[in-house]
TORTORVEX-63408 format. One line per field, with one value per residue: chain; residue number from 0; residue in three letters; x, y, z of N, C-alpha, C in turn. Coordinates in steps of 0.1 Angstrom, whole numbers, always signed. Atoms other than C-alpha are relative to their C-alpha. Example, Ala and Ser with C-alpha at 12.3 -4.5 7.8 and 13.67 -1.06 7.14 Angstrom:
2
ch: [A, A]
i: [0, 1]
aa: [ALA, SER]
nu: [+9, -9]
nv: [-12, -11]
nw: [+0, +0]
cau: [+123, +137]
cav: [-45, -11]
caw: [+78, +71]
cu: [+9, -8]
cv: [+12, +11]
cw: [+0, +8]
// end
This chain:
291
ch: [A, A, A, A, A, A, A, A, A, A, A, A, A, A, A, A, A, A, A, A, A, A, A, A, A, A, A, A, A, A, A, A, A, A, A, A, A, A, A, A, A, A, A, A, A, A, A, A, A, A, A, A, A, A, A, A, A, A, A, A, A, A, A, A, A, A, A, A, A, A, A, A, A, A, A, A, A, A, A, A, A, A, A, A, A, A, A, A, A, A, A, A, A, A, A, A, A, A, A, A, A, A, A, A, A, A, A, A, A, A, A, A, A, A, A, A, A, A, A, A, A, A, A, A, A, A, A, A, A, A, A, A, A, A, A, A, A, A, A, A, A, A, A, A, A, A, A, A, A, A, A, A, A, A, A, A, A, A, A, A, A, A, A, A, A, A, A, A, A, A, A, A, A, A, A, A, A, A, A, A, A, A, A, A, A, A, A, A, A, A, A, A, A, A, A, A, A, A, A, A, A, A, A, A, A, A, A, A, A, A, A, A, A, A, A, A, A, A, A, A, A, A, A, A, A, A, A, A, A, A, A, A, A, A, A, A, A, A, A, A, A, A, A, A, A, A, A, A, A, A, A, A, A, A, A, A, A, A, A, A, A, A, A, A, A, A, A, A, A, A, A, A, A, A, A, A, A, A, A, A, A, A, A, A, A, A, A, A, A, A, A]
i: [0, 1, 2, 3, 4, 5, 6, 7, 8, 9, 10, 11, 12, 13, 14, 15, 16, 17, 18, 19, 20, 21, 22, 23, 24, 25, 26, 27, 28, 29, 30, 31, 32, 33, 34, 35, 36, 37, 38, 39, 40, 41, 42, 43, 44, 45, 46, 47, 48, 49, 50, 51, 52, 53, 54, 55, 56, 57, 58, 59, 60, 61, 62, 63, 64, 65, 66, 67, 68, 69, 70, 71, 72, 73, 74, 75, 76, 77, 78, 79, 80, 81, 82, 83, 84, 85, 86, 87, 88, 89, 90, 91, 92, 93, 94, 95, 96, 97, 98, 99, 100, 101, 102, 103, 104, 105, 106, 107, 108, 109, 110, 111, 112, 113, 114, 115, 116, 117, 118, 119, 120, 121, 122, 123, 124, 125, 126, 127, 128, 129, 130, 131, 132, 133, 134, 135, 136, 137, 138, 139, 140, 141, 142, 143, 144, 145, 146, 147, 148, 149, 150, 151, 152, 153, 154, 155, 156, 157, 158, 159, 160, 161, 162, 163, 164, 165, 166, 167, 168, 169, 170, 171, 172, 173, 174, 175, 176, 177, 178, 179, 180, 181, 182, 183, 184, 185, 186, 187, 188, 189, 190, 191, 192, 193, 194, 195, 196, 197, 198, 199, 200, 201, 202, 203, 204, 205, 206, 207, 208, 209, 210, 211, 212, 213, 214, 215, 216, 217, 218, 219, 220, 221, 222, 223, 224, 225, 226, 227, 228, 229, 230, 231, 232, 233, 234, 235, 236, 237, 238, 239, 240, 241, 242, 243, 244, 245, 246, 247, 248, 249, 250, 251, 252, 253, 254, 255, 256, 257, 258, 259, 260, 261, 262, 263, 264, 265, 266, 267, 268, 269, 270, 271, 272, 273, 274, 275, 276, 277, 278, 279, 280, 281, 282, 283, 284, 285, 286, 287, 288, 289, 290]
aa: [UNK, UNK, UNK, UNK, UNK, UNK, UNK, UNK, UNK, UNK, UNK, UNK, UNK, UNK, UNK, UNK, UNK, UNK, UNK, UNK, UNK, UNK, UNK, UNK, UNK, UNK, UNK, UNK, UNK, UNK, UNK, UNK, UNK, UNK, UNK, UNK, UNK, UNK, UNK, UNK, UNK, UNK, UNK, UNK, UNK, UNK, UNK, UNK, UNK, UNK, UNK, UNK, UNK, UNK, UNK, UNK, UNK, UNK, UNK, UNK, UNK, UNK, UNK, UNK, UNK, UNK, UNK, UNK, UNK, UNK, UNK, UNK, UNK, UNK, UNK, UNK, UNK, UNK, UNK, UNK, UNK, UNK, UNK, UNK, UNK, UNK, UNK, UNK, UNK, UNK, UNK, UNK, UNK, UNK, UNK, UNK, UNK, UNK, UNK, UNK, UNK, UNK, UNK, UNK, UNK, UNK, UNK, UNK, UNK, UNK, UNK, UNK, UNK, UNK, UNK, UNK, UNK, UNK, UNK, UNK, UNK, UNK, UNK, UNK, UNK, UNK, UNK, UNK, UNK, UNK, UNK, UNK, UNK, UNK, UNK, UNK, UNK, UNK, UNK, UNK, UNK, UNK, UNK, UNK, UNK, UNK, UNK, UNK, UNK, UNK, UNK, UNK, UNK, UNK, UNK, UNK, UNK, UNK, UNK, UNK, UNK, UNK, UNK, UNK, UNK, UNK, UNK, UNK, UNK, UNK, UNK, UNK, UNK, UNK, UNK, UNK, UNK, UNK, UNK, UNK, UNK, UNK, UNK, UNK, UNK, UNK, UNK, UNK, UNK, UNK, UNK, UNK, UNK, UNK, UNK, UNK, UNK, UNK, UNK, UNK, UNK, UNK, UNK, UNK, UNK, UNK, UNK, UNK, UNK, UNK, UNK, UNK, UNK, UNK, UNK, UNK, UNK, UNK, UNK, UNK, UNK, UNK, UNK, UNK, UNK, UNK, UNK, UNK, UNK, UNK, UNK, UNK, UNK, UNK, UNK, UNK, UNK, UNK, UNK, UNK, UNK, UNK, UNK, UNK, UNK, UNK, UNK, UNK, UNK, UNK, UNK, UNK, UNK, UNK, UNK, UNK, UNK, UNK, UNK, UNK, UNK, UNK, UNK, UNK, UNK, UNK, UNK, UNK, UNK, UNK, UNK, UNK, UNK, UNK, UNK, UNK, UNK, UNK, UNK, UNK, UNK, UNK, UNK, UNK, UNK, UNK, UNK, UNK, UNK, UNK, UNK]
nu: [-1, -15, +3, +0, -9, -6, +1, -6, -6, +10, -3, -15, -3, +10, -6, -15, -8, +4, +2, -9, +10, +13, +14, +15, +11, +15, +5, +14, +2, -3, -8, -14, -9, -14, -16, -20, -11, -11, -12, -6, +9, +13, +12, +11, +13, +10, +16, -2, +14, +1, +12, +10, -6, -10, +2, +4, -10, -1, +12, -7, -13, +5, +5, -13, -7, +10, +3, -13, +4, +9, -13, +1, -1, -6, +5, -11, -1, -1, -15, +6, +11, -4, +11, -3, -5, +3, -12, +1, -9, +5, +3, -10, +15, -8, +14, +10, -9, +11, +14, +1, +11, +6, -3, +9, +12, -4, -7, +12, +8, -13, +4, +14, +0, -6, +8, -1, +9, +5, -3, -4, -10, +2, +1, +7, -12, +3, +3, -2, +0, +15, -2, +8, +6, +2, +2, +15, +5, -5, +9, -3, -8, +4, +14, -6, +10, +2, -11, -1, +7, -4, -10, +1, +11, +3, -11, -5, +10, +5, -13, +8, +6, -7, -11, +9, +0, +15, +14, +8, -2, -11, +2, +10, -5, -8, +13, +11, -10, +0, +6, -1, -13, -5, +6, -8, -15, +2, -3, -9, -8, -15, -10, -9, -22, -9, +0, -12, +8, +0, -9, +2, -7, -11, -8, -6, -7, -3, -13, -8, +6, +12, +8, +6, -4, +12, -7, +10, +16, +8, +7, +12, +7, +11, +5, -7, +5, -4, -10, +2, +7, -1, -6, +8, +6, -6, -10, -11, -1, +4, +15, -7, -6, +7, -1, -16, +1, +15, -4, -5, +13, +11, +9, +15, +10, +2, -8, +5, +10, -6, -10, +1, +1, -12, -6, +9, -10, -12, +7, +0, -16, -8, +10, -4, -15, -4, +12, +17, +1, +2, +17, +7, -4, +2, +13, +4, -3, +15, +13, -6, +6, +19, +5]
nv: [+13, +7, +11, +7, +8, +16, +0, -2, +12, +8, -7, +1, +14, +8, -12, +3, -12, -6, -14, -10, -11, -1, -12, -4, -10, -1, +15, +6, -3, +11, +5, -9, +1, -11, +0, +4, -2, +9, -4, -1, -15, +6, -8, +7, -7, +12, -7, +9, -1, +9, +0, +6, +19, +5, +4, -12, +0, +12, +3, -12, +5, +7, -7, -5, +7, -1, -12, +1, +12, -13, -9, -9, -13, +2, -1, +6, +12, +8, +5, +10, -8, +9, -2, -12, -15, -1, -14, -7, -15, -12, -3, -14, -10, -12, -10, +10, -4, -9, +11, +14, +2, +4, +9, +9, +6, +11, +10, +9, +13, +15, +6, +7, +10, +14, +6, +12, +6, +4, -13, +6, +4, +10, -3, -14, -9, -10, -16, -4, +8, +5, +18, +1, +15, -3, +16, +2, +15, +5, -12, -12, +3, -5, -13, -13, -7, +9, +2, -13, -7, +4, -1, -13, -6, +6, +6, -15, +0, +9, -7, -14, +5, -3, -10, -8, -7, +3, +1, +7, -3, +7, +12, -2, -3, +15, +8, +0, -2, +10, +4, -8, -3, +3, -12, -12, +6, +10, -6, -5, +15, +3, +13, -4, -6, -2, -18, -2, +0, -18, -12, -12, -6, +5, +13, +3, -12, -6, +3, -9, -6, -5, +8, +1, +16, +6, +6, +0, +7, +12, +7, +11, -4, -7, -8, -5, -9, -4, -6, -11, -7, -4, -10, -13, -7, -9, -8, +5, +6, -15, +3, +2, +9, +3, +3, +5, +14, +6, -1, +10, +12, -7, +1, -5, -5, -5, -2, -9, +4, +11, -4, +5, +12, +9, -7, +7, +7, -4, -7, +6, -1, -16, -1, +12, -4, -15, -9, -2, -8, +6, +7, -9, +4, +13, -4, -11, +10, +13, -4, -9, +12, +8, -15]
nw: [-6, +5, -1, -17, +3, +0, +13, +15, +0, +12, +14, +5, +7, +14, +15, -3, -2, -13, +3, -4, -2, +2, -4, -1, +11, -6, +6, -3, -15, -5, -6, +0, +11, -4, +13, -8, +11, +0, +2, +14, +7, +6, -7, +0, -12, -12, -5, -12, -5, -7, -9, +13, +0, -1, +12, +7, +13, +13, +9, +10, +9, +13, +6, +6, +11, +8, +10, +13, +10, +12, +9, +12, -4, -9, -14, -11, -5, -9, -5, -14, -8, -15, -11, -5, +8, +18, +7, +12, +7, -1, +14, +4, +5, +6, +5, +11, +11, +9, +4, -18, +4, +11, -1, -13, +0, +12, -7, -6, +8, +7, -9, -2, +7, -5, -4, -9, +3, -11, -10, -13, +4, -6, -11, -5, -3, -4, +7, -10, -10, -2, +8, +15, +10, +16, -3, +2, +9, +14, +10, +0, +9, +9, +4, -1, -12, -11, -7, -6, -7, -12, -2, -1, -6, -14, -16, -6, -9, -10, -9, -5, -9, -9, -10, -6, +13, +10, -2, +8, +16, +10, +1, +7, +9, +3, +6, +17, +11, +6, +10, +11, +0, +14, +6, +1, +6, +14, +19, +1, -5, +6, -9, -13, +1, -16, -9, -7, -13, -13, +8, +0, +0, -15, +3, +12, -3, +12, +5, -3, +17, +6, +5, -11, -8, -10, -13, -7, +7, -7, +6, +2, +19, -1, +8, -3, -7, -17, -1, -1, -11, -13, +2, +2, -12, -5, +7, +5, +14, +11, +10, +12, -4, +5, +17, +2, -7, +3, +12, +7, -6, -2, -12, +4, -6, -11, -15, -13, -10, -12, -5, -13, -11, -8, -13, -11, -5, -8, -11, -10, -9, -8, -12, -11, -9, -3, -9, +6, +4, +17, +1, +11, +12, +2, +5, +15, +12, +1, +5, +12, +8, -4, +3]
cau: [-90, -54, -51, -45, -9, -18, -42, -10, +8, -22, -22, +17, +14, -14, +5, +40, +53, +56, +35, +48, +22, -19, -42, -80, -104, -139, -153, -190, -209, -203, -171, -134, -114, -77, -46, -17, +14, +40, +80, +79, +55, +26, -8, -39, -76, -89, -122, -123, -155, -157, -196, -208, -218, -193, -200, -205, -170, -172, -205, -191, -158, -180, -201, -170, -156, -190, -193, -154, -168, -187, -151, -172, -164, -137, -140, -113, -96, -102, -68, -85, -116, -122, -150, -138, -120, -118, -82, -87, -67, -63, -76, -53, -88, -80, -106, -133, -123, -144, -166, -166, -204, -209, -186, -201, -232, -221, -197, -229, -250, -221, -226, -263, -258, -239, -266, -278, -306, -321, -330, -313, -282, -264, -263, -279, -255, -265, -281, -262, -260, -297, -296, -308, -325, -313, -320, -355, -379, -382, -411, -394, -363, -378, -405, -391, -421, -428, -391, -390, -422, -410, -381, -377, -407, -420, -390, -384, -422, -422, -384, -409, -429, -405, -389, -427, -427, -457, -490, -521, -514, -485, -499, -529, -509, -486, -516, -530, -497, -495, -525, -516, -480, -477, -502, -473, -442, -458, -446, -413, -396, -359, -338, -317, -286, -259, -267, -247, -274, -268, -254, -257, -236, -212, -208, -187, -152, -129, -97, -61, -75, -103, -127, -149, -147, -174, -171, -197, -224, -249, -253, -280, -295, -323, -340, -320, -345, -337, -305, -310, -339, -318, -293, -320, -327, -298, -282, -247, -254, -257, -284, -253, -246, -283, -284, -250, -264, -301, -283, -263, -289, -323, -350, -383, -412, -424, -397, -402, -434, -417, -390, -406, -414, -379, -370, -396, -371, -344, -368, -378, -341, -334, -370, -355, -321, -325, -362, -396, -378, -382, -420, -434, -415, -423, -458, -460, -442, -473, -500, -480, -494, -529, -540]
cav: [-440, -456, -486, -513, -536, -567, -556, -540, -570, -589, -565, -564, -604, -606, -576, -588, -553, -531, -501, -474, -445, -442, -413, -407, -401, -396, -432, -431, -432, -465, -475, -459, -454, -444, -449, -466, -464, -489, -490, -499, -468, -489, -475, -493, -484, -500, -497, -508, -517, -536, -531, -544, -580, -600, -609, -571, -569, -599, -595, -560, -575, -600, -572, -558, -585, -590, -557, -564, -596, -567, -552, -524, -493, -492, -507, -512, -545, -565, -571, -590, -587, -602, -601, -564, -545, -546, -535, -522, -507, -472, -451, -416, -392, -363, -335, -351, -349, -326, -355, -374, -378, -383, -410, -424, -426, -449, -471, -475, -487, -514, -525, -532, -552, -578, -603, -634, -658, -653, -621, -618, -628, -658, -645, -619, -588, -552, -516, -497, -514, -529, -570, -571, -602, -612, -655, -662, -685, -703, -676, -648, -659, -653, -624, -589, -578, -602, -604, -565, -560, -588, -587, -552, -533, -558, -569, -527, -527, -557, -539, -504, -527, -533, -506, -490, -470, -486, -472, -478, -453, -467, -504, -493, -481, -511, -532, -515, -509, -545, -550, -524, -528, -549, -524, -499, -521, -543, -537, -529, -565, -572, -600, -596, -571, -566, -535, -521, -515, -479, -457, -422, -393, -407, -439, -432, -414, -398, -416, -405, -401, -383, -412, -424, -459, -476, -483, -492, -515, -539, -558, -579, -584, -566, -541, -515, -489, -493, -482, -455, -443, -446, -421, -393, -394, -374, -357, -357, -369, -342, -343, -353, -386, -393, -388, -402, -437, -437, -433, -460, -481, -466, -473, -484, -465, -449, -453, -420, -428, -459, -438, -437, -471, -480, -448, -464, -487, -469, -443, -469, -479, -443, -446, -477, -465, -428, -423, -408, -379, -400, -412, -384, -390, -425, -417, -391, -418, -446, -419, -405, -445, -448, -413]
caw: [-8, -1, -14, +13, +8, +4, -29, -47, -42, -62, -86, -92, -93, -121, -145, -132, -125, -94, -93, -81, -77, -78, -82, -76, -103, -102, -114, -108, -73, -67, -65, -56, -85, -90, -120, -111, -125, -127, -130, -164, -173, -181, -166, -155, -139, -109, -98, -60, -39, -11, +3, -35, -42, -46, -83, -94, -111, -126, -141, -155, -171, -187, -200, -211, -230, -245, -262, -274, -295, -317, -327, -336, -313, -285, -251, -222, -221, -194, -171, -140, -123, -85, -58, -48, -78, -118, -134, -167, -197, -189, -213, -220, -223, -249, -267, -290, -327, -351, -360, -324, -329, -363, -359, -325, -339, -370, -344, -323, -353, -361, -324, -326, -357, -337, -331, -309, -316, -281, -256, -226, -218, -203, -170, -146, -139, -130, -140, -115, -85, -90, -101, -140, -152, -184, -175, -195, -202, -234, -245, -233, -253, -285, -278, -269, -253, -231, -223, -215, -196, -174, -172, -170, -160, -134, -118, -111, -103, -80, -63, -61, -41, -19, -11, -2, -38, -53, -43, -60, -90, -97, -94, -113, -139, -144, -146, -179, -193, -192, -213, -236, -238, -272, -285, -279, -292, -321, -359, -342, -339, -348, -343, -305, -309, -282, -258, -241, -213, -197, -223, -207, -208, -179, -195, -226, -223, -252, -262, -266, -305, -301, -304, -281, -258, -239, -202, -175, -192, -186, -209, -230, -263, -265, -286, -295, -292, -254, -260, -276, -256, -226, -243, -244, -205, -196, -224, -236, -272, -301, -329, -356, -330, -336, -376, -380, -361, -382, -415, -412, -394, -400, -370, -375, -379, -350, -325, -312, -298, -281, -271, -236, -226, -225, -207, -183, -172, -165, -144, -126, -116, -104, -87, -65, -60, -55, -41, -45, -67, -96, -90, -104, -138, -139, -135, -166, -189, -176, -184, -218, -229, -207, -216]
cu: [+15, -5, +9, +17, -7, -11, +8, +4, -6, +2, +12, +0, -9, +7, +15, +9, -4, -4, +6, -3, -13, -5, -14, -8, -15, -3, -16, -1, -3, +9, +14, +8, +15, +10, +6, +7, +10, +14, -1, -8, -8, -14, -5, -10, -6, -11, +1, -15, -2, -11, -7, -3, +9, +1, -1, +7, -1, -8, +4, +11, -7, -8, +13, +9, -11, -5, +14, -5, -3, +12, -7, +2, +12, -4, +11, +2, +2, +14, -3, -14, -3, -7, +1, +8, +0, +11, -1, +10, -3, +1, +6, -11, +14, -15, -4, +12, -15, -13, -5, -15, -1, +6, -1, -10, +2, +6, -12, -14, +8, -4, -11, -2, +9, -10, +1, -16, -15, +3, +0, +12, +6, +3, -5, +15, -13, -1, +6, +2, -13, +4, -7, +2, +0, -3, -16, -6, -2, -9, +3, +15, -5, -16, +0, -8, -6, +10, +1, -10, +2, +10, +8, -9, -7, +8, -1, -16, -2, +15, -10, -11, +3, +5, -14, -3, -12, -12, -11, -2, +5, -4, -12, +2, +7, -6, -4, +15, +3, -8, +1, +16, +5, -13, +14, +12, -5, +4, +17, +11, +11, +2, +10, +8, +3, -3, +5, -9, -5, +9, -9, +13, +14, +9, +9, +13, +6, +13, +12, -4, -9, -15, -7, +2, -15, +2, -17, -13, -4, -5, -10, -7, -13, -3, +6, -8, +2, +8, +0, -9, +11, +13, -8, -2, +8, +11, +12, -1, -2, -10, +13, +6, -18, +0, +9, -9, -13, +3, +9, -5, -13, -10, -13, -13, -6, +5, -2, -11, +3, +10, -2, -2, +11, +6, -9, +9, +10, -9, -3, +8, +4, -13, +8, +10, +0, -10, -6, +3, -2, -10, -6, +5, -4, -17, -5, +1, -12, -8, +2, -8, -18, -4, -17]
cv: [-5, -13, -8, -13, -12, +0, +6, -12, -8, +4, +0, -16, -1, +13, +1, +15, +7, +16, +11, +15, -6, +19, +1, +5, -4, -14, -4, +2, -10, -10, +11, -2, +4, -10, -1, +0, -9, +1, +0, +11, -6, +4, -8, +10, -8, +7, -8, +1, -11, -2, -11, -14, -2, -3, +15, +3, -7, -1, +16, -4, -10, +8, +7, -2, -5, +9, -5, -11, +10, +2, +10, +19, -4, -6, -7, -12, -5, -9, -6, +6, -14, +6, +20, +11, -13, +6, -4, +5, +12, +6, +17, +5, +14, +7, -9, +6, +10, -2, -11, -3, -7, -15, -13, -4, -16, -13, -9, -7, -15, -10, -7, -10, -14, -5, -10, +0, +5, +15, -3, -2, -16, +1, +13, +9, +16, +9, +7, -6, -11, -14, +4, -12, -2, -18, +7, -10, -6, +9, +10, -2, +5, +12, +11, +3, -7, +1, +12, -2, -10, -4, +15, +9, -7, -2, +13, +4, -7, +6, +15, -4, +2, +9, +13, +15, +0, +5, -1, +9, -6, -15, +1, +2, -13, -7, +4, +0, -13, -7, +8, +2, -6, +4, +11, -3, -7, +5, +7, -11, +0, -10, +12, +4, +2, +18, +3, +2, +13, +7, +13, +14, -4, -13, -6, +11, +2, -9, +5, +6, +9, -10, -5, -15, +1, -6, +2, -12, -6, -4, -11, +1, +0, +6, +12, +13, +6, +5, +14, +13, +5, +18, +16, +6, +12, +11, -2, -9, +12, -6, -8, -16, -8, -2, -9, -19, -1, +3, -14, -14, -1, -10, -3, +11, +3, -7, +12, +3, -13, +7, -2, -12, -4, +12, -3, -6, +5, +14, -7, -2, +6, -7, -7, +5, +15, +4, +8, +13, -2, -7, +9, +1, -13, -1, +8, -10, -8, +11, +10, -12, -2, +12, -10]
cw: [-1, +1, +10, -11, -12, -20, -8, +2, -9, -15, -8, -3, -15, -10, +5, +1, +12, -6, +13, +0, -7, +0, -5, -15, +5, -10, +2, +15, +4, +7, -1, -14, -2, -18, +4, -10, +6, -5, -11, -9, -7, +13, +3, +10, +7, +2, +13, +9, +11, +8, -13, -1, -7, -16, -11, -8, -9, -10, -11, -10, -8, -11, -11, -11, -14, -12, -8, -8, -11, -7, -5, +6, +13, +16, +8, -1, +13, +11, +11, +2, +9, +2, +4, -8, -15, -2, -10, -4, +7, -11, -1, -6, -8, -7, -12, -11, -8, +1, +9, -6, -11, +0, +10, -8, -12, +7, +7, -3, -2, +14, +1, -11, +5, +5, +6, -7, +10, +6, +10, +0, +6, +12, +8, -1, +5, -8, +13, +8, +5, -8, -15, -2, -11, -2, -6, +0, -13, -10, +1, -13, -18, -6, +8, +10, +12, +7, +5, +7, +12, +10, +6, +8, +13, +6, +7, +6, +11, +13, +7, +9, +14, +7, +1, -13, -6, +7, -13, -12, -4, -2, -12, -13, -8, -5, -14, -8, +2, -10, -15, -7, -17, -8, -4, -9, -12, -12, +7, +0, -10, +10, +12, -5, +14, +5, +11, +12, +9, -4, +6, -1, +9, -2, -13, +8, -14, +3, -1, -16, -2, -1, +9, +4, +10, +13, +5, -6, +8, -9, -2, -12, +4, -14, -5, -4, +15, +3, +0, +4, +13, +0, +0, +17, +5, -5, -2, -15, -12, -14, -7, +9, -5, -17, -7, +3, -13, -18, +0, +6, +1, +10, -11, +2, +12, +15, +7, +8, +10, +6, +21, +12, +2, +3, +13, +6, +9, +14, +14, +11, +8, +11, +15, +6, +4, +8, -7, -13, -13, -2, -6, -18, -6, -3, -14, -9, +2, -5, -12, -9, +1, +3, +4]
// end
């Protein structure tokens, strides 16, 4: 994609220098991405999008700045963000280090120990390009499971509605795993930590150190089972990023039987945005609970 005048111009005013070359990286399948380079040999990363809502950067850079409150693992500083692009530090990617993992996993216990009173966040933002509800009510605010299964699981049930997804298994389903749902989660309750939202393989990159950095979120204090569930859907994590995290934060008791209800969630997501090839998965997870 070339970029268009009149957004370098913006860009050269908000980082007071003229750039002076871009190039293309792959940045997700959402929006254009590219590295500019500036006279004075200072970098940046734009992310550019002009079909998206208009709030989608914004609600990203706030996610963005939200994880930096934690101080507890790396994540791009924030250099603007506007209706149609996001310029970020750029981040000089280099090979893991020995102990990349072991050291991920530990950074991304430190993360979850950053707490809030309340689940949710203080404004909606996005899983992908799908709206996430993190606005509650005053009972979802202090009760996880209530705040996930309706916040979470119904909104992506009442969207599989819409977009002609839901038939009467899947509604049939929904329905019991609402009555059975804090059957499934109870004895697991923690105060709200910060999550990052949509940690998968895609949404971490490597540093010029070796060390890992967080990009892409969607943030929300939640559970931080959901996190690390959503890290199992698609690989990219090694057993020593697990052990490393549950040693220096140990889990409760039978999280890996919850492991699936909050890969529910993000199944769902795909279900919405991608199509029926992720209804048959979504189905297995509802009848892994209502055997």
């Amino acid at each position: 994609m070339k970029l268009n005048q009149n957004l370098i111009k913006n860009i050269e005013s908000i980082v007071n220098d003229k750039v002076t070359g871009s190039n293309s990286v792959s940045g997700g399948c959402i929006s254009d991405s590219q590295i500019l380079k500036c006279a004075s040999g200072k970098k940046y990363f734009l992310k550019v999008n002009y079909s998206q809502p208009p709030d989608m950067f914004i609600k990203e850079a706030n996610g963005l700045k939200e994880l930096r409150k934690a101080d507890a693992i790396r994540i791009p500083e924030v250099i603007w963000a506007d209706s149609n692009f996001i310029l970020l530090e750029c981040i000089d990617g280099s090979s893991r280090t020995k102990y990349f993992f072991e050291d991920f996993g530990r950074k991304f216990a430190e993360l979850h120990k950053y707490k809030s009173d309340k689940f949710g966040f203080y404004e909606d933002n996005y899983i992908g390009s799908t709206p996430q509800m993190n606005h509650s009510d005053k009972s979802e605010e202090s009760d996880w499971i209530e705040f996930y299964f309706n916040k979470r699981i119904l909104f992506q049930y009442n969207l599989a509605k819409k977009n002609d997804y839901a038939d009467s298994t899947l509604t049939s389903l929904i329905k019991k795993l609402e009555d059975k749902i804090s059957e499934i989660i109870e004895g697991s309750e923690e105060t709200p930590c910060l999550l990052h939202g949509d940690l998968w393989g895609g949404n971490y990159i490597v540093d010029e150190k070796g060390k890992v950095c967080l990009i892409d979120p969607a943030v929300y204090y939640g559970h931080r089972e959901a996190d690390l569930a959503m890290t199992k859907l698609f690989g990219g994590f090694s057993d020593e990023f697990y052990k490393s995290y549950n040693e220096s934060y140990p889990l409760p008791d039978g999280f890996e039987f919850r492991e699936n209800i909050y890969k529910l969630y993000h199944v769902m997501n795909h279900l919405n945005l991608f199509g029926t090839g992720y209804y048959s998965q979504t189905i297995s997870i509802l009848k892994f609970y209502l055997k």
